[in-house]
C-alpha positions as CSV (number, residue, x, y, z in Angstrom):
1,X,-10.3,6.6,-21.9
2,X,-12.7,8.4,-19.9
3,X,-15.0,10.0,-22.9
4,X,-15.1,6.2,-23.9
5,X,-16.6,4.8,-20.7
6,X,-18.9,7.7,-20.8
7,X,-19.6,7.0,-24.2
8,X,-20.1,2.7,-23.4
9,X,-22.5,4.0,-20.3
10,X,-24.8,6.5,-22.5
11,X,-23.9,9.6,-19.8
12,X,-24.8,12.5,-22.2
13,X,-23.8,14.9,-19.5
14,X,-20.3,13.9,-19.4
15,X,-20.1,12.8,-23.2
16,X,-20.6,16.4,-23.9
17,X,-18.4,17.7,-21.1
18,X,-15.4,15.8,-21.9
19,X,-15.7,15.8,-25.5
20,X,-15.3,19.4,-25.2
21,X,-12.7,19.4,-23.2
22,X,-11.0,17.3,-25.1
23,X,-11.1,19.4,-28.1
24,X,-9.1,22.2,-26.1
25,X,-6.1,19.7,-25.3
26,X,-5.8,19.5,-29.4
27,X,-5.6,23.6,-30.0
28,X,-4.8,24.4,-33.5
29,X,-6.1,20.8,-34.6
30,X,-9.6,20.2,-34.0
31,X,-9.4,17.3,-37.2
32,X,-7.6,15.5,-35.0
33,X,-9.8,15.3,-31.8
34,X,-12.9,15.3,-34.0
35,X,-11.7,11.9,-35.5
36,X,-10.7,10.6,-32.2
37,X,-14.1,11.7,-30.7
38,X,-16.0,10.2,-33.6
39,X,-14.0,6.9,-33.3
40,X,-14.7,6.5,-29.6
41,X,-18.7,7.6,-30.2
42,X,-18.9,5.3,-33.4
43,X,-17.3,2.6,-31.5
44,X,-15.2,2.0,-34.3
45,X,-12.0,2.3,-32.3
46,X,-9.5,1.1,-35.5
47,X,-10.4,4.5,-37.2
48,X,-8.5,6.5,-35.0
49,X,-6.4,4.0,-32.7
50,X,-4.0,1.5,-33.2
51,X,-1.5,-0.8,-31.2
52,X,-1.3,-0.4,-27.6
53,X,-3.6,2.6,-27.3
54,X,-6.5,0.3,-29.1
55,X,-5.5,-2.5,-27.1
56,X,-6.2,-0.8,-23.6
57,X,-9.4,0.9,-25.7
58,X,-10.5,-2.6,-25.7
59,X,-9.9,-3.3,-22.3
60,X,-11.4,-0.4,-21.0
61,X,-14.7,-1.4,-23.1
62,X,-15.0,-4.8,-21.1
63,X,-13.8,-3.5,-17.8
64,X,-17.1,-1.3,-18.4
65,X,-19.2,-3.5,-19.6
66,X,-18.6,-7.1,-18.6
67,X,-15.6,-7.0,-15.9
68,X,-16.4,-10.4,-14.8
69,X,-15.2,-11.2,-18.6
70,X,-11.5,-10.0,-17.5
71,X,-8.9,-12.6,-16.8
72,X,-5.4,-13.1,-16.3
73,X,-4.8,-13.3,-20.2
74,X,-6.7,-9.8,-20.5
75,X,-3.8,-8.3,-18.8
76,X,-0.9,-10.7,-20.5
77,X,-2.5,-9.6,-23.9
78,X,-2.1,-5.7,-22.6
79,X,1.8,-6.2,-22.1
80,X,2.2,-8.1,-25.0
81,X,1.1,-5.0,-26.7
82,X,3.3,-2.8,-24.8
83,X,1.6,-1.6,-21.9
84,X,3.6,-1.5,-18.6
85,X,1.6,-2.7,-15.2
86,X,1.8,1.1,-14.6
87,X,-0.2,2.5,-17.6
88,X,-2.6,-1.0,-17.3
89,X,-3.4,0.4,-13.3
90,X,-3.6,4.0,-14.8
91,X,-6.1,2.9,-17.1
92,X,-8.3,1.3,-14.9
93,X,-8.4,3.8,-12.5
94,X,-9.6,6.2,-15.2
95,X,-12.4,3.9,-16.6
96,X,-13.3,3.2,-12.9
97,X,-13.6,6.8,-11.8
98,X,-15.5,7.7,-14.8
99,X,-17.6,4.3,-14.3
100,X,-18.4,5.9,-10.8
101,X,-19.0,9.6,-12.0
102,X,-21.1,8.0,-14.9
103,X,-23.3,6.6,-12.3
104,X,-23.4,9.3,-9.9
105,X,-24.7,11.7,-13.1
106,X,-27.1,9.2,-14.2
107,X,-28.6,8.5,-11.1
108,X,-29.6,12.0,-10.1
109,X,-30.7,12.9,-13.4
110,X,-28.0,15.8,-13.9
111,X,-28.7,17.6,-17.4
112,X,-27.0,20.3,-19.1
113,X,-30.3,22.7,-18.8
114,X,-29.4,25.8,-17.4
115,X,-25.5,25.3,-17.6
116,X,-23.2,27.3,-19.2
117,X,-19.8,27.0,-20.1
């Protein structure tokens, strides 16, 4: 959820942060979190993403970027595709932390120069 809100908000710095770290939580299978990164950057979410897991995908896209276009029937739509209130909160508190870190990078210009990992 959170490389895809870095993804929606153009934050190369955490992009490539997370989208390595992401590869090391799939050890052994780097196909799969090369798919799952390349669905999320593509923004073609059905490639590697289905049911509930595209459906709060899809939330997290307009809680980023149009949040005024969430309404009761967002959520309603989430259960009916089997999210609990508890992974719905979850998943906004992720896309709104990474919202916030997205901004914080952005607006002081932080840049991978000189980094290492």
């Amino acid at each position: 959820m959170g490389l895809y809100v870095s993804v929606l908000n153009q934050c190369t710095y955490c992009i490539d942060h997370h989208a390595h770290a992401g590869g090391l939580a799939y050890p052994g299978k780097p196909e799969a979190w090369s798919a799952i990164a390349d669905a999320l950057a593509g923004g073609v979410l059905a490639d590697a993403f289905d049911g509930k897991e595209l459906a709060l995908l899809g939330y997290v896209g307009t809680l980023t970027v149009d949040p005024a276009a969430l309404t009761i029937e967002s959520i309603e739509s989430l259960r009916q595709a089997g999210a609990s209130d508890g992974e719905i909160l979850e998943v906004n508190q992720v896309a709104g932390y990474f919202a916030y870190a997205n901004r914080v990078v952005l607006g002081l210009g932080v840049t991978l120069d000189e980094e290492t990992r």
